[in-house]
C-alpha positions in Angstrom: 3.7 0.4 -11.5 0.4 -1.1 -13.3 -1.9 1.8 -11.1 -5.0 -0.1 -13.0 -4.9 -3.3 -10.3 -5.2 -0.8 -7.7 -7.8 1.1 -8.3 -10.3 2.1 -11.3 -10.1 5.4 -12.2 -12.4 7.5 -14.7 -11.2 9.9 -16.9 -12.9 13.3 -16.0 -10.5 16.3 -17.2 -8.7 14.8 -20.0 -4.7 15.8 -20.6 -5.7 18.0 -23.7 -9.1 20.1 -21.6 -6.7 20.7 -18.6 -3.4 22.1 -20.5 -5.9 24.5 -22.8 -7.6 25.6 -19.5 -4.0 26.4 -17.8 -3.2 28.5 -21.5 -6.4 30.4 -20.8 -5.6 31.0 -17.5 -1.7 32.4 -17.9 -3.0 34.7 -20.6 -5.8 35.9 -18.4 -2.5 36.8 -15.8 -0.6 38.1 -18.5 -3.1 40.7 -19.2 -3.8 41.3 -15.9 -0.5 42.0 -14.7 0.9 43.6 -18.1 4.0 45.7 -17.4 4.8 44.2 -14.3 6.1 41.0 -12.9 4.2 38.1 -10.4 5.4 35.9 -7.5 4.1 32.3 -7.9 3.7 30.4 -4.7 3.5 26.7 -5.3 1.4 24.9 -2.6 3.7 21.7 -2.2 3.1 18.8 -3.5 -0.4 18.7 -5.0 0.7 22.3 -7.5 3.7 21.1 -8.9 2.1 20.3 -12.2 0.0 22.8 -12.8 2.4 25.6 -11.4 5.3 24.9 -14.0 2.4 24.6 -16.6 0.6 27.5 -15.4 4.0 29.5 -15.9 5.0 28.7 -18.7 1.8 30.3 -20.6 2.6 33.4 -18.5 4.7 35.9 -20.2 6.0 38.6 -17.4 8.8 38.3 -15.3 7.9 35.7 -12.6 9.4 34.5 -9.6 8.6 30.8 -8.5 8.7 29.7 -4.7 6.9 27.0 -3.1 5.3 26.1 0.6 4.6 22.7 1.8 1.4 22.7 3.9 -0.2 19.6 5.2 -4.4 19.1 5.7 -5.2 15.4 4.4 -2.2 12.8 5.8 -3.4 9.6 4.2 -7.2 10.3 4.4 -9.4 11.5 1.6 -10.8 14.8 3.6 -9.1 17.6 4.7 -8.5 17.4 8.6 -8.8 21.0 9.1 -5.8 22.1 10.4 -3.1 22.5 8.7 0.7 22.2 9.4 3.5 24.0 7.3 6.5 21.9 6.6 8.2 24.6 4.3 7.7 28.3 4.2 9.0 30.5 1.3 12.9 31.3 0.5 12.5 34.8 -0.3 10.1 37.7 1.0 6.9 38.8 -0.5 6.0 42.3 0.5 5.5 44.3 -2.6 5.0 41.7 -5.2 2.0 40.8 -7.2 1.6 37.1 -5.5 -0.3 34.9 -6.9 -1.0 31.4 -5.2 -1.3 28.2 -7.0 -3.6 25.3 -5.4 -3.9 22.2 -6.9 -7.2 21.8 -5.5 -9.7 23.9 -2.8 -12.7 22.1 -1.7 -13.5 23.1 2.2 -10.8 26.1 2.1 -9.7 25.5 5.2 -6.2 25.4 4.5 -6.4 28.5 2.0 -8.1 30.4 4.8 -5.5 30.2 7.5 -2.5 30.6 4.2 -3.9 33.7 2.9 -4.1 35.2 6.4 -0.4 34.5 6.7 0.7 35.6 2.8 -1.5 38.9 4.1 0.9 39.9 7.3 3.7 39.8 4.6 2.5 42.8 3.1 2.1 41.6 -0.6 1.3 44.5 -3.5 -1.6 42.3 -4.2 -2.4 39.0 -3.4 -4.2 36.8 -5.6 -5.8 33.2 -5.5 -5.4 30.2 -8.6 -6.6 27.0 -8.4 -6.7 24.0 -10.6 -9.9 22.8 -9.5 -12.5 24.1 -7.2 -15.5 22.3 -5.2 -17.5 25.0 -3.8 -19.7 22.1 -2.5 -17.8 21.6 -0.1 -16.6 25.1 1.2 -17.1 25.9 5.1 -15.5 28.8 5.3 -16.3 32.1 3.4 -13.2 34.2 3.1 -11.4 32.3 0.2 -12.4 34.0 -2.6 -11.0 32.6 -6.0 -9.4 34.6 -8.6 -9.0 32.2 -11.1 -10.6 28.7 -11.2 -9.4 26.3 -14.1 -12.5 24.0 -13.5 -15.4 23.6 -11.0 -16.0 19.9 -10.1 -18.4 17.7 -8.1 -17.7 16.1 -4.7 -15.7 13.2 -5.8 -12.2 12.0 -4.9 -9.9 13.3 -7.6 -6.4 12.3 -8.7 -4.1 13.2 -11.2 -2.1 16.1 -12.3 -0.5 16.4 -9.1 -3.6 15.2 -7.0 -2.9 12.2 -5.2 -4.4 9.8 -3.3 -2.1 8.2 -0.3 0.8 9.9 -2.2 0.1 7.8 -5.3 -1.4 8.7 -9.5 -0.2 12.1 -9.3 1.9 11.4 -12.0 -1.4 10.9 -14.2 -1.4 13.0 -17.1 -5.5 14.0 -17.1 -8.1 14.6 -13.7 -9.7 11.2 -12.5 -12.1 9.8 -10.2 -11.5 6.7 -7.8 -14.4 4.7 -8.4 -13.4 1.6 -6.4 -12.2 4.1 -3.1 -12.8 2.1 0.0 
């Protein structure tokens, strides 16, 4: 599908700045966690990319589950409540856990997520997202452990972002600039 008739999209993060970023960040966990293994939770769908990239730049044993939570439906701002579809397949008290976000702009949905990831008793718990717009934060209890880029308060697609389900499949981080 020609995604170009749709809608035009600038390049922001190109392909090559986000995969050196991700590097970066796995090494940073490496070191971190040395001698010890981590428990990646993907947040379904919007992760998917940058979880499998994000692991493979991590080298300690590491366990890979994923949770589908729900905030936007086919809108362009988070609703603020958030629904889970899937929870995880395997328990996580006593692991290092570190969640993976595509994205965290109001952190409404990592609020209520990291409240539940706490009642599961976790050794530690720690927080890894893609891209972060503090701009838009309303709540102050998500604090970020590692942030592969901060951006401005535009629409963004690619790498596993999507707009009404579609350009996730985008290789780089764009804008919509035609967005009705």
């Amino acid at each position: 599908m020609d995604y170009s008739k749709q809608h035009e999209i600038e390049v922001y993060l190109t392909e090559e700045q986000v995969n050196k970023r991700i590097a970066e960040i796995g090494a940073a966990i490496t070191e971190k966690f040395q001698g010890e293994s981590v428990y990646l939770i993907c947040i379904l769908k919007g992760s998917l990319f940058f979880t499998a990239e994000l692991a493979k730049h991590i080298k300690l044993p590491t366990i890979i589950d994923f949770m589908s939570v729900s905030s936007y439906g086919s809108g362009t701002t988070s609703s603020g409540d958030i629904k889970i579809k899937k929870d995880l397949e395997e328990p996580i008290e006593g692991e290092n856990v570190i969640i993976v976000e595509d994205i965290i702009d109001s952190g409404n949905t990592l609020s209520r997520l990291m409240k539940v990831f706490r009642a599961r008793n976790p050794k530690t718990l720690t927080l890894c997202t893609l891209l972060d717009k503090p701009d838009r934060r309303v709540v102050d209890d998500v604090e970020v452990d590692y942030t592969g880029f901060v951006i401005p308060d535009e629409f963004v697609v690619g790498y596993g972002l999507d707009y009404d389900q579609q350009y996730r499949n985008l290789p780089y981080v764009g804008f919509i600039k035609n967005l009705e």
